[in-house]
KOLDREN-83358 format. One record per atom (N, C-alpha, C, O): residue number from 0; atom name; y, x, z negated. Coordinates in Angstrom, 1 decimal. Atoms other than C-alpha are relative to their C-alpha. Example, Ala and Ser with C-alpha at 12.3 -4.5 7.8 and 13.67 -1.06 7.14 Angstrom:
0  N  -1.2  0.9  0.0
0  CA  -4.5  12.3  -7.8
0  C  1.2  0.9  0.0
0  O  1.2  1.9  -0.7
1  N  -1.1  -0.9  0.0
1  CA  -1.1  13.7  -7.1
1  C  1.1  -0.8  -0.8
1  O  2.2  -0.3  -0.9
This chain:
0  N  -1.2  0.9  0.0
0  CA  0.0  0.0  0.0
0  C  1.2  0.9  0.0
0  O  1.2  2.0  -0.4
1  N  -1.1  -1.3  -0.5
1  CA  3.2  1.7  0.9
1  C  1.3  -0.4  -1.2
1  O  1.5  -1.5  -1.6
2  N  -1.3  0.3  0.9
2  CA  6.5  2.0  -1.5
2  C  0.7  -1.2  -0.1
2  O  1.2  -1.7  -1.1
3  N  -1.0  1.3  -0.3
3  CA  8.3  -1.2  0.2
3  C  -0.7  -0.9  0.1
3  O  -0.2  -1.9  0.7
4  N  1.0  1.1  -0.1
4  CA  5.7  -3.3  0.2
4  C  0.0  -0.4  -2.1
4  O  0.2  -1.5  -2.7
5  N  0.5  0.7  1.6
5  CA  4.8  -2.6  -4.2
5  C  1.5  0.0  0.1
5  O  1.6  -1.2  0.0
6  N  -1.9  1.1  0.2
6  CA  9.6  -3.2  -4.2
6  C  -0.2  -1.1  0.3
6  O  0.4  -1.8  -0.5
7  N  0.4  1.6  -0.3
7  CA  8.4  -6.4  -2.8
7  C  -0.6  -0.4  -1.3
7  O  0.2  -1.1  -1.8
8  N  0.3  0.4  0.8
8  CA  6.5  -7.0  -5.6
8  C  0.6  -0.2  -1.0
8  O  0.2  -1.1  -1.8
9  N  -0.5  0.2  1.5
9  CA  8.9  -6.5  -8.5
9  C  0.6  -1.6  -0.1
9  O  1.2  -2.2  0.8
10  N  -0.9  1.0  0.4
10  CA  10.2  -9.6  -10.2
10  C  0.7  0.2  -0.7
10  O  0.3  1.0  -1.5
11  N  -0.9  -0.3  0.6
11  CA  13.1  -9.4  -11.7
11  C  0.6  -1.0  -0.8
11  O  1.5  -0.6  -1.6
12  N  -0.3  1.0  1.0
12  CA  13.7  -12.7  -13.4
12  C  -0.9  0.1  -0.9
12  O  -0.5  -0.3  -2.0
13  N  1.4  -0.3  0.6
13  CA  10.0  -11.7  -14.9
13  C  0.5  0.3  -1.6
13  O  0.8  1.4  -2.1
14  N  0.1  -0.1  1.4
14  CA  10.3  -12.4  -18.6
14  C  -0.9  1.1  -1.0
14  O  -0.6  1.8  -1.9
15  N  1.1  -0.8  0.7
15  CA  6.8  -11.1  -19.5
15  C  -0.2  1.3  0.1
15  O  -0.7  2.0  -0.8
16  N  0.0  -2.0  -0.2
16  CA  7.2  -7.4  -18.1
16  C  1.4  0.0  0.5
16  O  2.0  -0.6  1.3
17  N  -1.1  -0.5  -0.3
17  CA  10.2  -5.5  -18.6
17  C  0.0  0.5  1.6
17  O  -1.0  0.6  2.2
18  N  0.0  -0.3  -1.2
18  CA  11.7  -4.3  -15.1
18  C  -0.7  1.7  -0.4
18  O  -1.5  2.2  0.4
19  N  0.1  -2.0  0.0
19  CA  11.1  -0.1  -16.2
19  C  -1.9  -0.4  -0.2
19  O  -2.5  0.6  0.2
20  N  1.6  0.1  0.3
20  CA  6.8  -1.5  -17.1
20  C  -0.6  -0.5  1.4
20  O  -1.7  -0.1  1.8
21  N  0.5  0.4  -1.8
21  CA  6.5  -3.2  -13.5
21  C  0.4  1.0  0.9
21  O  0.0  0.8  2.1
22  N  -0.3  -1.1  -1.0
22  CA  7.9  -0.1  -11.9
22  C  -0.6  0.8  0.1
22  O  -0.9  1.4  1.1
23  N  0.7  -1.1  -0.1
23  CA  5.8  2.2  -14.0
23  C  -1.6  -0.4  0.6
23  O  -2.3  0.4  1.2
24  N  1.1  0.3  -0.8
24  CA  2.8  0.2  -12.9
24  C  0.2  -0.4  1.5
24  O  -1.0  -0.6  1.8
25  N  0.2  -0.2  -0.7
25  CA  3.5  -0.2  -9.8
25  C  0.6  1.5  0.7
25  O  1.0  1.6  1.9
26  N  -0.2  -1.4  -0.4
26  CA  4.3  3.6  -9.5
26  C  0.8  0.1  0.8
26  O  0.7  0.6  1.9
27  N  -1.1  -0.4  -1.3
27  CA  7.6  3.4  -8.0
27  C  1.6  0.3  -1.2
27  O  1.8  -0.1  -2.3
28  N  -0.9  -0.5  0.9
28  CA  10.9  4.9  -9.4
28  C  0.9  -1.3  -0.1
28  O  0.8  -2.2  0.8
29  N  -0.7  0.9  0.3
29  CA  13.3  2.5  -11.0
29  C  1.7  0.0  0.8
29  O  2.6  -0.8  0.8
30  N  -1.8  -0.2  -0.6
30  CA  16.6  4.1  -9.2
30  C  -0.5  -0.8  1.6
30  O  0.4  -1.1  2.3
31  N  -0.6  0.3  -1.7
31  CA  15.2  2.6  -5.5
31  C  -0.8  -1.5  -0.3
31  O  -1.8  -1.8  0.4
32  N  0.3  1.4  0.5
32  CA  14.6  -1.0  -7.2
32  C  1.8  -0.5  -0.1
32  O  2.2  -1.6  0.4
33  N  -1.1  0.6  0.6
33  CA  18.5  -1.0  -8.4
33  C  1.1  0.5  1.5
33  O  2.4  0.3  1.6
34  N  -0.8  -1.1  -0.6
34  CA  19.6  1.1  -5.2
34  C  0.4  -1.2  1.5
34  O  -0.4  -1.3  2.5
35  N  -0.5  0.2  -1.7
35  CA  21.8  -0.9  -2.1
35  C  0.5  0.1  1.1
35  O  1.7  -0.1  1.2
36  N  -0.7  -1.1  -0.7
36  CA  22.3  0.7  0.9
36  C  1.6  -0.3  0.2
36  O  2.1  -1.4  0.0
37  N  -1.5  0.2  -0.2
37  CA  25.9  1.1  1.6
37  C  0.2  0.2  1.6
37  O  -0.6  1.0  2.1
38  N  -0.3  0.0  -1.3
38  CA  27.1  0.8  5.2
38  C  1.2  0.8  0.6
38  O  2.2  0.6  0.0
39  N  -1.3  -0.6  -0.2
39  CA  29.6  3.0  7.2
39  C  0.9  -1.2  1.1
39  O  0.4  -2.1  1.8
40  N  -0.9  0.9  -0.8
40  CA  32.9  1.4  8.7
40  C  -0.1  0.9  1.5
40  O  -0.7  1.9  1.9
41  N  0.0  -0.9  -1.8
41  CA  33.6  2.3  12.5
41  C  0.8  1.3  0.1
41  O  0.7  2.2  0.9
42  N  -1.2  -1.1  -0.2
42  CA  36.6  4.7  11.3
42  C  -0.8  1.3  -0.4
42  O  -0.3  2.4  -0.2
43  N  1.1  -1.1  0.6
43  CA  33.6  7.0  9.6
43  C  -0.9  0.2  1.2
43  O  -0.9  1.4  1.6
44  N  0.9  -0.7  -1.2
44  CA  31.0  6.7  12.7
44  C  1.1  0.7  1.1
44  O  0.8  1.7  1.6
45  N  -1.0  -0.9  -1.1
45  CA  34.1  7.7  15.0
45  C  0.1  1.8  -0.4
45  O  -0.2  2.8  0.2
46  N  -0.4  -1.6  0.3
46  CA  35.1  10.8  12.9
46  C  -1.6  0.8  0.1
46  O  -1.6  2.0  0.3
47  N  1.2  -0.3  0.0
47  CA  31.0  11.1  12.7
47  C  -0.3  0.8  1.4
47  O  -0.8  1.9  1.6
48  N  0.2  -0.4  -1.2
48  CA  30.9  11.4  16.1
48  C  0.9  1.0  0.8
48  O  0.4  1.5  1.8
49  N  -0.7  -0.8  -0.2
49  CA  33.7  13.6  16.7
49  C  -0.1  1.4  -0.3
49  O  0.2  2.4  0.4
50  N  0.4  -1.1  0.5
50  CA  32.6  16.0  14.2
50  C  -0.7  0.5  0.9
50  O  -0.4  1.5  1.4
51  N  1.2  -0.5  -0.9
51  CA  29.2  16.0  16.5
51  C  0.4  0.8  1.2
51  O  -0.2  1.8  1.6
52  N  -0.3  -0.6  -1.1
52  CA  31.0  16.7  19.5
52  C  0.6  1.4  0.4
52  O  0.3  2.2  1.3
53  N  0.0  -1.3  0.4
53  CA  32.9  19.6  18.1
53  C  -0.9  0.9  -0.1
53  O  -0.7  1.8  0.7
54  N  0.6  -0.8  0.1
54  CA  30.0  21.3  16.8
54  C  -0.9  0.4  1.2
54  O  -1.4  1.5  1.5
55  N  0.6  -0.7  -1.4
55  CA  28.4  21.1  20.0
55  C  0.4  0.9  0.2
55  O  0.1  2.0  -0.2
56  N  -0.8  -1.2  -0.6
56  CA  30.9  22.7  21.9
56  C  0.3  1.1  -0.5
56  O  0.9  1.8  0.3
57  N  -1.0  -0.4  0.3
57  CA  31.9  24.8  19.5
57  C  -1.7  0.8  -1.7
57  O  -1.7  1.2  -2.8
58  N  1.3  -0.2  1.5
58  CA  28.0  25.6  17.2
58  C  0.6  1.2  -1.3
58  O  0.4  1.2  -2.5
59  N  -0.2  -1.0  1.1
59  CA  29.9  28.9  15.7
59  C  1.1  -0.6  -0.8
59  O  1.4  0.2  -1.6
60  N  -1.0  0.3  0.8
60  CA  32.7  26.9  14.0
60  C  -0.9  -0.2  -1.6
60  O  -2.0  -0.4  -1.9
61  N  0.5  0.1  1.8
61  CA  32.5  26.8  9.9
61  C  0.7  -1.7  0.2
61  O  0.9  -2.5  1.2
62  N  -0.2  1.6  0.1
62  CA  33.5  23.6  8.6
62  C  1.5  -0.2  0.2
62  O  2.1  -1.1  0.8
63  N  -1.9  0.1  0.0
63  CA  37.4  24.5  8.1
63  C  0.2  0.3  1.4
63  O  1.2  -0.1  1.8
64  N  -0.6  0.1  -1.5
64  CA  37.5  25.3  11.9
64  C  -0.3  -1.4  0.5
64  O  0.7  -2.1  0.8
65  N  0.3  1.6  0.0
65  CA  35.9  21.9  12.4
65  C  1.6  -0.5  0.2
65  O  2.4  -0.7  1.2
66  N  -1.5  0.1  0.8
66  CA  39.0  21.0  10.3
66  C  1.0  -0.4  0.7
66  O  1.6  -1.5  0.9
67  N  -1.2  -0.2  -0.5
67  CA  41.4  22.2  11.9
67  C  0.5  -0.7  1.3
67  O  1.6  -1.1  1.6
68  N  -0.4  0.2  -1.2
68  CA  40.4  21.2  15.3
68  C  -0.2  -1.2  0.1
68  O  -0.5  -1.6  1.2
69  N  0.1  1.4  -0.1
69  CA  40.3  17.3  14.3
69  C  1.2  -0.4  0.7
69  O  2.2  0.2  0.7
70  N  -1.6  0.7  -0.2
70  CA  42.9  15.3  15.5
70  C  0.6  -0.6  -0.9
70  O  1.7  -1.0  -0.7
């Protein structure tokens, strides 16, 4: 049975087993039960992708040349 299948299982209104006793039986950590992904805006994939295209062109740059050469 795979990780996201026994997160499927937890109940969390579940009176009779604390949430940290259904985690340790079903052997999965308690941080990716409480954990929701966060999503990027478009103004982060843009600069994401700009970054990328820099480093192409450009593989020997450090990060502060990066930097420099954003718009």
């Amino acid at each position: 049975m795979s990780s996201s299948e026994r997160r499927q299982m937890i109940r969390k209104g579940n009176t009779d087993l604390s949430l940290p006793r259904q985690c340790k039986l079903l052997q999965i950590s308690r941080s990716s039960v409480y954990y929701t992904p966060v999503g990027f805006d478009q103004a982060t994939i843009d600069l994401m992708h700009e970054i990328d295209r820099i480093f192409t062109k450009y593989p020997f740059f450090s990060s502060r040349q990066i930097a420099a050469y954003l718009p």
